[in-house]
C-alpha positions as CSV (number, residue, x, y, z in Angstrom):
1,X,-119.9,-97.6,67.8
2,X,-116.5,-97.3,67.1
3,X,-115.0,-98.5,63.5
4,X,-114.6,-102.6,63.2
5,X,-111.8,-104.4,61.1
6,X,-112.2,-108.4,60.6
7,X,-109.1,-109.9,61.4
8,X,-107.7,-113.3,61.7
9,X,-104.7,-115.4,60.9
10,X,-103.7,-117.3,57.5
11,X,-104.3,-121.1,58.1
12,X,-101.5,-121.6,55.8
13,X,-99.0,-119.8,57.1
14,X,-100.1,-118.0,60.3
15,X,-99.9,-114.6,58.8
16,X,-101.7,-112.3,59.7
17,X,-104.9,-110.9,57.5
18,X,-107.6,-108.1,57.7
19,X,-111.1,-109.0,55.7
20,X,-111.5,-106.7,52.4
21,X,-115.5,-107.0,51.4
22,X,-114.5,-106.9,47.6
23,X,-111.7,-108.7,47.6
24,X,-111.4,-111.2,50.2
25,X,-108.3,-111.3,53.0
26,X,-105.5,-109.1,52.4
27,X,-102.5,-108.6,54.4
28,X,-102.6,-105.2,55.0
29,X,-104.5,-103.3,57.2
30,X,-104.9,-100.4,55.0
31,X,-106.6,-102.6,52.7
32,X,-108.9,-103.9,54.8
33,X,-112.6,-102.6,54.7
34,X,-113.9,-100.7,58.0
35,X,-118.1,-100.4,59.1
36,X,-119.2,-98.8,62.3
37,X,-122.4,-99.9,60.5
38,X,-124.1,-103.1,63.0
39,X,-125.9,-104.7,60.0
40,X,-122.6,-104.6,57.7
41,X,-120.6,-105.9,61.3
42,X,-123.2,-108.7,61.8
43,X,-122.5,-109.6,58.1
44,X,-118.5,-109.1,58.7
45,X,-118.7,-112.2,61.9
46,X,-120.8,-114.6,59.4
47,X,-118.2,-114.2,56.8
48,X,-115.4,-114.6,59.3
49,X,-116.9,-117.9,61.1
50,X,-117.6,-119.3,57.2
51,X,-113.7,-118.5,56.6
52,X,-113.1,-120.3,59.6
53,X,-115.0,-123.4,59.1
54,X,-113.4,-123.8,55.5
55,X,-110.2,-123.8,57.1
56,X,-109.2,-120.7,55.4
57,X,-108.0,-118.7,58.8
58,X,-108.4,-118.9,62.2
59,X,-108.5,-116.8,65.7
60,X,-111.1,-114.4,63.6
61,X,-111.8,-111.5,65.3
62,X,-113.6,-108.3,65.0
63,X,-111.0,-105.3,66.0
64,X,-111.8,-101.4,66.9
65,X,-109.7,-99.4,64.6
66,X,-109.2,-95.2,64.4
67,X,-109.2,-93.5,60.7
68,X,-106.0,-91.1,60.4
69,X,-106.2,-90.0,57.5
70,X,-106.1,-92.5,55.1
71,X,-104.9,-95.2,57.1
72,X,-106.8,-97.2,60.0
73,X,-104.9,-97.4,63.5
74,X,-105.5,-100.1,65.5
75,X,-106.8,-98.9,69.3
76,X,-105.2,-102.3,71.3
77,X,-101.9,-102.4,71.4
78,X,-102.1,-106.8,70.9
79,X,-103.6,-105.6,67.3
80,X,-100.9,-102.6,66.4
81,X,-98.2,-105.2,67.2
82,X,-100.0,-108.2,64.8
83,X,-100.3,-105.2,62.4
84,X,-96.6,-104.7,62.3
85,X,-95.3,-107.4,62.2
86,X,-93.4,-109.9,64.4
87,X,-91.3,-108.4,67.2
88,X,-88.3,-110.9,67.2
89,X,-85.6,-109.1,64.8
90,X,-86.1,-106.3,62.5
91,X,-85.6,-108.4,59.4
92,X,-88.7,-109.8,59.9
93,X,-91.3,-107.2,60.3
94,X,-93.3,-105.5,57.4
């Protein structure tokens, strides 16, 4: 099994955040927290659907990532664009 990242969307403000198991969603990949583990993912998709249905985020969505080095890569190319940034005008990207 390849590495998972939970991912979703900010309710708020439509940004875009990766699940951190100690400290909640953060808005940057690198902090989010990565399992190949099945238990820990099983337990990743509850705490994802329970963000949901508090209207805290939505489209939530488990993502395979790569570790390079220190950093996690996305593998789809849909999830290295989100984790960028938008693709309209460099002024707006991370």
């Amino acid at each position: 099994m390849s590495l998972k990242v939970l991912t979703a969307n900010r309710l708020m403000n439509g940004e875009v955040v990766y699940y951190n198991q100690a400290d909640g969603w953060m808005t940057s990949l690198a902090d989010a927290s990565a399992t190949d583990d099945p238990e820990t993912v099983e337990a990743l998709e509850k705490t994802g659907a329970a963000s949901a249905d508090r209207n805290e985020v939505v489209d939530v969505n488990l993502i395979d990532v790569l570790r390079d080095g220190d950093e996690f890569r996305p593998i789809r190319l849909r999830e290295i664009i989100r984790a960028k940034g938008p693709t309209t005008h460099p002024q707006f990207a991370r």
